[in-house]
C-alpha positions in Angstrom: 166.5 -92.3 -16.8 163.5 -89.8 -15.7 161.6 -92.0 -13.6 157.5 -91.5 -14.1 155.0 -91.2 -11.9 152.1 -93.6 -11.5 148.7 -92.5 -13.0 146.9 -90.9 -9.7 143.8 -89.9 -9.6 143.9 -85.8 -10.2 142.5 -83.1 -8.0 141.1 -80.2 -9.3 143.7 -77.7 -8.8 146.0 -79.9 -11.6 146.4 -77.7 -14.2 146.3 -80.6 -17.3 148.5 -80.6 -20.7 148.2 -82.8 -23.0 150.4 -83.8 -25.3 150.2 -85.7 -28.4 152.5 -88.9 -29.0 153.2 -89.5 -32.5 154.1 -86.3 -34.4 154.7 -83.7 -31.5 156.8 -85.9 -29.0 158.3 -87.9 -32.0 158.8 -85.1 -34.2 157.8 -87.1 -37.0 154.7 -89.3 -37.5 156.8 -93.1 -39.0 153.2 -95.4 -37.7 154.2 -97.6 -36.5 157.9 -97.1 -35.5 158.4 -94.8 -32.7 161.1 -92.2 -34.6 164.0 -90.7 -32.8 165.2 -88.4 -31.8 162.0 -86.8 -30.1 161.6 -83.4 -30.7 163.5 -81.3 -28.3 161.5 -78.3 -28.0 158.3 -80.5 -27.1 160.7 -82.5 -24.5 161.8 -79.2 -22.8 158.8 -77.6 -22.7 156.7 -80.9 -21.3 160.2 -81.3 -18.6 159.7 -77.4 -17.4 156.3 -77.8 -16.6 156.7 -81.1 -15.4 158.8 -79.4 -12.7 156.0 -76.8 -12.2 153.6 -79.1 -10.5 151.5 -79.3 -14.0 149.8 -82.7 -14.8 151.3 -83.9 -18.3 149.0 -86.6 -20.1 150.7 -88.2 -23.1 148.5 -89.1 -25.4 148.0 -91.5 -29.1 145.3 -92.8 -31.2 147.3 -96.4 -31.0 145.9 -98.9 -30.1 146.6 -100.2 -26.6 149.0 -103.3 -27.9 151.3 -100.6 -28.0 151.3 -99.1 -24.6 154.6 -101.0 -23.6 156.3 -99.6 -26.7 155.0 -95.8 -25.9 156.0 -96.2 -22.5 159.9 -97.2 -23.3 160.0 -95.0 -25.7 159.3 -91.7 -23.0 161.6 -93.7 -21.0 164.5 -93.7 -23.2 163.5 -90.2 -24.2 163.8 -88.8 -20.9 160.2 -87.5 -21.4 158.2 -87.0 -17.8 154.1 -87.6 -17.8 151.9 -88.1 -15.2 149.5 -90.5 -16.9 150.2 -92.0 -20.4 146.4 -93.0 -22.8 146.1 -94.7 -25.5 143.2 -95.0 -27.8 140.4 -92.7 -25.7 140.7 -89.0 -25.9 141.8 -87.4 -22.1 139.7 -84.2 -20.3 142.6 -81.7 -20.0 142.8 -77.6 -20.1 145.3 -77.2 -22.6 145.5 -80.0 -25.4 148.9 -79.9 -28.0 149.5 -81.4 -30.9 151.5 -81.7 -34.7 148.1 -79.1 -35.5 148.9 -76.7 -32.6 150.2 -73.6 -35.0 152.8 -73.1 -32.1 153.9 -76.6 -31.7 157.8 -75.4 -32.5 157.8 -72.1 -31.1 159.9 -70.6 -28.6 156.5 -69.0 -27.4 154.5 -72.5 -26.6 155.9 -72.7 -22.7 154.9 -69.0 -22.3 151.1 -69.6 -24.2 150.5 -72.8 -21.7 151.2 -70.7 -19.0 149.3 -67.6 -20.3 146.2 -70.1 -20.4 146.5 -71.3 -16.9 147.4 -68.4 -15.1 145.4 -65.5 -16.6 147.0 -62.1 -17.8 147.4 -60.3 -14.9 149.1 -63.1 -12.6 151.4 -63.6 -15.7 152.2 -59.8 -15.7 153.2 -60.3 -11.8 155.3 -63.2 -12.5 157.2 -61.6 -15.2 157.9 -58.6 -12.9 159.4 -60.2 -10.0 160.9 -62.7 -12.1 159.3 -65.8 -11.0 158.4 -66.8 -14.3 161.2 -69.1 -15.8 161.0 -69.8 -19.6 162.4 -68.9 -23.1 160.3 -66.2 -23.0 161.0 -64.9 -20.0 164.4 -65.4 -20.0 164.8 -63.5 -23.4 163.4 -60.4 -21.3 165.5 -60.9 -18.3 168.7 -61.2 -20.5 170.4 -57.7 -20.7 173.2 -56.5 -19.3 172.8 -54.8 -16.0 170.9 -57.8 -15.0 173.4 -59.9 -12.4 172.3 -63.2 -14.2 173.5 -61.9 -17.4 176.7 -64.0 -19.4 178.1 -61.2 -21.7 179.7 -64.4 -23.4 175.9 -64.9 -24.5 175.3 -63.2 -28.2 172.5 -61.3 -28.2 172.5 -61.4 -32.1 170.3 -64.6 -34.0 172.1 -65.4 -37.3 168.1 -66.5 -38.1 166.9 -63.1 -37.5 166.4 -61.3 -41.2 163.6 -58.0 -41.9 161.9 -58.9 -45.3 161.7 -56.1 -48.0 159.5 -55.6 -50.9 161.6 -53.7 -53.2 160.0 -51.9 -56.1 161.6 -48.8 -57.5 159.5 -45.9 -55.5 160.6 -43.8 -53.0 158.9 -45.2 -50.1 160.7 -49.1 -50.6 164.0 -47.1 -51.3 163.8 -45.2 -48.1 163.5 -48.3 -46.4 166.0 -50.5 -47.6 168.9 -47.5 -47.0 167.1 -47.1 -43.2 167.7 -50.5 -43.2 171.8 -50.9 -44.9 172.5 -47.7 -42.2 171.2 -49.5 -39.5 173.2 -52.3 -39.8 170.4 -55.1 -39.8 170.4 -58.1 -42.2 168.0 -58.4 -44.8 166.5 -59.6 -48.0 165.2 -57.8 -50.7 162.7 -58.7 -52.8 160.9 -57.9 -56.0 158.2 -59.1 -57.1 156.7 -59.3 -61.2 153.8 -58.3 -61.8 154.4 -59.0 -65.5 153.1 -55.8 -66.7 155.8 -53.5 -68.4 155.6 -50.7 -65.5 157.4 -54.0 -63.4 160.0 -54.0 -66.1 160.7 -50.4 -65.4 160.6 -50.7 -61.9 163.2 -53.4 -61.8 165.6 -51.6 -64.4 165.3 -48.2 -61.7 166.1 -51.3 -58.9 169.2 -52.7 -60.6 171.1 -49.1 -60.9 169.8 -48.0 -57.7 170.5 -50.8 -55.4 173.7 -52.7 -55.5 172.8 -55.4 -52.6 171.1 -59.0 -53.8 167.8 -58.9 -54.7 165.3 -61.8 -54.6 163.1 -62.2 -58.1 159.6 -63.6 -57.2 157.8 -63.9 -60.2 153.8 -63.3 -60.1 153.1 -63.1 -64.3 151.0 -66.1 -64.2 148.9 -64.8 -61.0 145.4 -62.9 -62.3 144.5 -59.9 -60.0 141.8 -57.8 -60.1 142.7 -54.4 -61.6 140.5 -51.0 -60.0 142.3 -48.3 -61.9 145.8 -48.7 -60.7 145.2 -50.7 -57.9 145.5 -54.7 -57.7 143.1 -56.3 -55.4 145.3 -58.1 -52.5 148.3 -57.2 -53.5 149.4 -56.4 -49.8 148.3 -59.9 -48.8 150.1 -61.6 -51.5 153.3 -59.7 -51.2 153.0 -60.3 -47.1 152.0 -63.7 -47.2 154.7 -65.5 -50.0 157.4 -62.8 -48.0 156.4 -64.9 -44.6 156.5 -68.1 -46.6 159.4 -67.1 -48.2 161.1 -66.6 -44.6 160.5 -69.5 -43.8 161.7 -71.8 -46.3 165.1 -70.2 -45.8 165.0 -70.9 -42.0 164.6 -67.2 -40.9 162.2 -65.2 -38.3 161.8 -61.9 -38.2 160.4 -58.8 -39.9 158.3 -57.8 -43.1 158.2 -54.1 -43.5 155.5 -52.7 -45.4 156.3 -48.8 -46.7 152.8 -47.6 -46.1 153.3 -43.5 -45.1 151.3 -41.3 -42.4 148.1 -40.8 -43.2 147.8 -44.0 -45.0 146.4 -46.3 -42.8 142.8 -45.8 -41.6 141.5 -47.7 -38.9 139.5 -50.1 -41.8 139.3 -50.1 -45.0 141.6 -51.9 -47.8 145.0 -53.3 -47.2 146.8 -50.5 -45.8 144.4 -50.3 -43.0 145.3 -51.1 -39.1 142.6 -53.5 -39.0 144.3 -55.1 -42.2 148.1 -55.3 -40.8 146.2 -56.5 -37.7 144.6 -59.3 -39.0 147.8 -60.3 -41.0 149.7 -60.5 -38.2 147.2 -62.8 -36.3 146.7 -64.5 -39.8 150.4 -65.3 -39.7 150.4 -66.4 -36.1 148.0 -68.6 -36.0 149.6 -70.3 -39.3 153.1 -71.0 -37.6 154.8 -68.1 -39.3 157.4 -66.5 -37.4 156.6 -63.3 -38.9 155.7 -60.0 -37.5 154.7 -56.7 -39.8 156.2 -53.4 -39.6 155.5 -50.2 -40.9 158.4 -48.1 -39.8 157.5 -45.1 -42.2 154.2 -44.8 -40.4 155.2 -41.3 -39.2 157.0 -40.7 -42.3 155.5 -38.6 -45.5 156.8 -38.3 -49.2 157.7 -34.7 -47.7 160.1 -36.0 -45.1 161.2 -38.7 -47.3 162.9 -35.8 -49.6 164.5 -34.5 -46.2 165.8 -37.8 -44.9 168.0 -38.2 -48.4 169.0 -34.3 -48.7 170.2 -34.5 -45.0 172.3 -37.4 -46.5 173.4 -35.6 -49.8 172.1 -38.2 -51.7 168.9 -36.8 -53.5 169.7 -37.5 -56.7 169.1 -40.8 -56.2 165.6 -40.4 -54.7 164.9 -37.8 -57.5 165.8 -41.5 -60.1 163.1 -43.5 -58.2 160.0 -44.2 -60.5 157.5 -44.1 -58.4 154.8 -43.5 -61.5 151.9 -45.8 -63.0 153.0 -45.3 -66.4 154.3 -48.6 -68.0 155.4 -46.7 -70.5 157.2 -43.2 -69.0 160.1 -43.3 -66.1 158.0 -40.2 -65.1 155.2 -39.4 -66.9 154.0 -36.1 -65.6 150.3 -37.3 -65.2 149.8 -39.7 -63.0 148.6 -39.1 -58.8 151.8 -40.9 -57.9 154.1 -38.8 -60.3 152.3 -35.7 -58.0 153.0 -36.4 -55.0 156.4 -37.1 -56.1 157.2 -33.8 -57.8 155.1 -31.7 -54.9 157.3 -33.6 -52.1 160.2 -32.0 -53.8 158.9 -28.6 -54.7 157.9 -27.8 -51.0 161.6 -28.9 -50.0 162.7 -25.9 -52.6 163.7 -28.4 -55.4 162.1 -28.3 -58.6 161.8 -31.7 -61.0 159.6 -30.5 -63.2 162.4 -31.7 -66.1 162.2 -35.0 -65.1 158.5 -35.6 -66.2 157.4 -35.8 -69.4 156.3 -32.6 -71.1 154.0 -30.9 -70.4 152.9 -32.3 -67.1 149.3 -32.6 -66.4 148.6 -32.3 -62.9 146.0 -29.4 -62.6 143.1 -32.8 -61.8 144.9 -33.5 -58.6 145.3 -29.6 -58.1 141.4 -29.2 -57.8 140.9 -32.0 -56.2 143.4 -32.0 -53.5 142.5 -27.8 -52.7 138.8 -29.0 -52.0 139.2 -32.1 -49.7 142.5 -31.4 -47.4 141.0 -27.7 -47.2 137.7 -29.1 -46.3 139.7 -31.4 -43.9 141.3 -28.5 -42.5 138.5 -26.7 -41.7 136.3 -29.6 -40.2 139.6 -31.2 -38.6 138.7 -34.5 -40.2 141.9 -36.2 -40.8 140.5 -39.8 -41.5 141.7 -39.7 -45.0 144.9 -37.1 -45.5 147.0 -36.4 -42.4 147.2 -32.4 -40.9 150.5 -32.7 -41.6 150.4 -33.9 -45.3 146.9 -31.3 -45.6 149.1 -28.9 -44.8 152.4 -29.3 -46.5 150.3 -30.6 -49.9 148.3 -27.0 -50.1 151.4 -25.2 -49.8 153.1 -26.8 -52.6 150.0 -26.5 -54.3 150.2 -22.6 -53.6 154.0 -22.4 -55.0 153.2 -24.1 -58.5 150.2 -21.4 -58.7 152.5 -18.5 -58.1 155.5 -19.8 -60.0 
């Protein structure tokens, strides 16, 4: 048994955790049975910085009849404390509980110590390697380290990246980046209800023969702004992360957002958006993180990436259009941007749109604001890049 120490009075330079009883330690609130087994990652965590020097207080509501029960049951736990309180509420630096969003993570070890020792003394300690925890240790683990086991995997069978599928190019692009790269994930569509869904998931089925995940959304009520749906991002983002998590993964949730897409505010495309998702999901106990991988990507390069591969006849059957009537119907901004991304890589779709295509509205208004941002160098809205390539296409439907 872990032996523990009598309550002393503290000096100042104790750095003090304190850790709630039922709940955290017992990894499941049963008042008033003290359930076993405790929970493990609590245990190690309060044991390493037991044997850091920090000054663990255990901690319960319970009344003090119970004090001898509490105390056996640390005992036969093998949990360490330097003081153990029922009933009052301790002073200590760092408080944990069955609220603290973090109270399973790998990451809790590294956050108490973040606390206590202040960014830049962390930094040093991670450098010279005197900091020991799961973090840590997951940084210090590759190969030409002398510590390393090479009988350690460095694969997690938990890990999975989270797709939204829909039948555009950009989600397409993505989940081949992602069947070439070898990583494991899950795909999943999600039903709007409206018939352009219908036809999005008919283009999915021929075009994607992995498993796909159905998540239906027809009884949801969103806000409709011409083609847009208010918070769509943050519902597709947040049921992805819960969906994760119910299926006992960590990992990724890539969002297909291209270059020039994200201002710095404004809507949920935005880096202040994906930012405050991310600390959104953080702070709820996901184990979530989003990515944008196409972020230096354009509907341009998208055409490139599968002609490269001799595959562009299945980006050309993507339906990346707001019709929820057409495949293509020849009118729309998205239906566009599709048939310019081709045009300018010398392949011509025009057939695939219905006749005759009406795009002169996106013609005028494209010449005026990416020449505009051209000339004033004001790429807030369109990229150089995308300015650039988009006027030139627009000067080879004008000469054809």
């Amino acid at each position: 048994m872990i032996k523990c120490k009598d309550l002393v009075h503290r000096k100042e330079t104790h750095k003090i955790v304190c850790f709630d009883l039922d709940g955290t330690i017992t990894g499941s609130d049963n008042f008033p049975e003290f359930v076993f087994p405790a929970n493990s990652n609590i245990v190690t965590v309060i044991r390493n910085l037991y044997k850091k020097g920090y000054y663990i207080i255990i901690n319960s509501s319970r009344d003090t009849i119970y004090y001898d029960a509490a105390k056996h049951y640390l005992e036969t736990a093998e949990v360490p404390y330097n003081a153990l309180i029922l009933k009052a509420k301790p002073t200590a630096d760092y408080y944990v509980d069955d609220k603290s969003p973090f109270l399973d993570s790998p990451l809790l070890e590294a956050l108490i110590e973040l606390h206590f020792l202040g960014i830049m003394d962390f930094a040093r300690q991670i450098a010279d390697e005197r900091l020991q925890n799961s973090f840590s240790h997951n940084i210090y683990n590759v190969p030409q380290y002398p510590d390393f086991h090479p009988e350690h995997s460095n694969r997690d069978e938990n890990f999975r990246v989270y797709l939204a599928i829909s039948g555009g190019m950009d989600s397409f692009t993505l989940h081949n980046m992602l069947m070439e790269s070898g990583t494991k994930f899950e795909s999943v569509f999600f039903n709007i209800g409206d018939d352009s869904h219908v036809l999005e998931r008919k283009v999915i089925g021929n075009l994607i023969k992995t498993p796909i995940i159905d998540l239906s959304l027809e009884q949801w009520k969103f806000e409709r702004h011409d083609y847009i749906l208010s918070g769509r991002n943050v519902v597709i983002i947040l049921l992805l992360a819960h969906s994760m998590q119910q299926r006992g993964h960590w990992g990724e949730i890539w969002m297909g957002n291209l270059q020039g897409e994200s201002p710095d505010f404004g809507g949920d495309k935005s880096r202040r958006f994906f930012n405050d998702m991310n600390i959104l999901l953080a702070m709820s106990g996901y184990d979530a993180r989003i990515v944008n991988p196409l972020i230096g990507f354009d509907k341009f390069d998208e055409v490139v990436y599968w002609k490269d591969r001799g595959r562009v006849d299945e980006l050309i059957a993507t339906k990346s259009c707001f019709s929820d009537i057409y495949f293509n119907c020849g009118q729309c901004q998205s239906c566009f941007r599709k048939y310019i991304a081709f045009l300018y890589n010398g392949i011509d779709i025009g057939d695939i749109f219905e006749q005759p295509m009406k795009f002169e509205p996106y013609i005028e208004k494209y010449k005026i604001v990416m020449t505009s941002a051209l000339i004033n160098q004001d790429f807030r809205a369109y990229s150089k890049m995308r300015c650039e390539r988009t006027l030139e296409a627009i000067r080879m439907i004008e000469e054809k």
